[in-house]
C-alpha positions in Angstrom: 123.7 107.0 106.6 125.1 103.3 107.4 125.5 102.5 110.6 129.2 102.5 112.0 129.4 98.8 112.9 128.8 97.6 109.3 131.0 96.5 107.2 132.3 94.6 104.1 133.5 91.3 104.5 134.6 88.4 102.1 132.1 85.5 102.0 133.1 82.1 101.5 130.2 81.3 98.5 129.2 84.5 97.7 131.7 86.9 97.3 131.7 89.9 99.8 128.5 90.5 102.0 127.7 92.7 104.6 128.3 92.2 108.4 127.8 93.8 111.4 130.3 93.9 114.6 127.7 94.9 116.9 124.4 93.4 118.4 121.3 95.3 116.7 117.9 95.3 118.0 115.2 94.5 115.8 113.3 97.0 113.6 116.7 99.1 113.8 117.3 101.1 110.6 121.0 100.2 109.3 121.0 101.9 106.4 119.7 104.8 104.4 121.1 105.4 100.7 120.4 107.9 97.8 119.9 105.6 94.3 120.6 107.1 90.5 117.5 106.4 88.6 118.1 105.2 85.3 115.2 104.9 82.7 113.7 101.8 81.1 116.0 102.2 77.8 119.2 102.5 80.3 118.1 99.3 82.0 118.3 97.1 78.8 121.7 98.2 78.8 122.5 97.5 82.4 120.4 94.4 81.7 123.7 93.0 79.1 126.4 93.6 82.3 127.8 92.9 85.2 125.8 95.8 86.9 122.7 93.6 86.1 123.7 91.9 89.3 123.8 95.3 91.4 120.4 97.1 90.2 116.8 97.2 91.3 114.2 97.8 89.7 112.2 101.5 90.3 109.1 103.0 90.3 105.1 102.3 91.1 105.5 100.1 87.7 109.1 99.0 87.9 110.0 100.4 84.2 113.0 102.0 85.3 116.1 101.1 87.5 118.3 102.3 90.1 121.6 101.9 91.5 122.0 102.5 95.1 125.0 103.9 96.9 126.6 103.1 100.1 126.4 99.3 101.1 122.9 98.3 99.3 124.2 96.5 96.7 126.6 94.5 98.6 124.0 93.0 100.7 123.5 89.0 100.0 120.0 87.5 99.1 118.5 85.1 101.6 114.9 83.5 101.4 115.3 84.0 105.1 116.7 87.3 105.3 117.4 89.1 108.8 116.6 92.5 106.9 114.1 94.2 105.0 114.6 97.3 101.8 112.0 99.8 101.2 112.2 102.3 98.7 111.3 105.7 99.3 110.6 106.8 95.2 109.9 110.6 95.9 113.0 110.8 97.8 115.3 108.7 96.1 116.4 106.7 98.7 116.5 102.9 99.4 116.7 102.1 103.6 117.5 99.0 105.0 116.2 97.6 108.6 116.7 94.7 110.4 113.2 92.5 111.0 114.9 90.6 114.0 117.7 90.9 116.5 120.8 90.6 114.8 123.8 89.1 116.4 127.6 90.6 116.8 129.5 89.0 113.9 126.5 87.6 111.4 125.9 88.6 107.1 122.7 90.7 107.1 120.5 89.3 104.1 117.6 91.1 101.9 115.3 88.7 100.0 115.8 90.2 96.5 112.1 89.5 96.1 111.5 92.6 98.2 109.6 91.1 100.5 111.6 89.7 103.3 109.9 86.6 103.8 108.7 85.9 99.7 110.0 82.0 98.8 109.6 82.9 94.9 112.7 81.7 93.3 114.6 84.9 92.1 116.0 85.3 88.7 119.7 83.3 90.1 117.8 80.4 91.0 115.3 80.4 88.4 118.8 80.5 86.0 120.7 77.6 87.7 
């Protein structure tokens, strides 16, 4: 499930982002996608490509991986993000929500921390 008025957009800095044409309340879910779980060994390969950029780690010890479907990987980091993830392991499913009203017309952000509000740099700015 994504919700109709989201879509992919160019970005000026980071590429393409997601965006919404539409007002959404707060604690709205926008998102719901299923994820293929890779294993630890897959990850190390992942790990050595592009895809590194698109993956998240899986699982009550994060050994493993996953790549979500739908718009989930497109979405840009932000220390202050205006969404949240959560992963749903026994499903298979990453959601996304907003944590605040969102206006017509502005990028909805996920800290990549997992935590929407967590300031620790993440592995781009540790890198830079």
């Amino acid at each position: 499930m994504i919700l109709p008025i989201l879509s992919i957009e160019s970005t000026l800095q980071k590429g393409r982002g997601v965006f919404t044409s539409g007002d959404i309340d707060r604690d709205t879910i926008i998102e719901c996608s299923p994820v293929i779980v890779m294993t630890q060994e897959d990850r190390q390969l992942l790990d050595r490509t592009l895809l590194h950029d698109y993956i998240f780690e899986w699982g009550a010890g994060r050994k493993q991986c996953c790549m979500a479907l739908g718009y989930v990987p497109i979405y840009n980091h932000s220390y202050r993000a205006n969404c949240e993830y959560m992963m749903d392991y026994d499903r298979q499913l990453i959601s996304v929500k907003t944590i605040r009203f969102v206006k017509a017309g502005e990028e909805l952000f996920i800290n990549y921390n997992g935590d929407w509000n967590n300031a620790k740099p993440v592995w781009f700015d540790v890198r830079e």
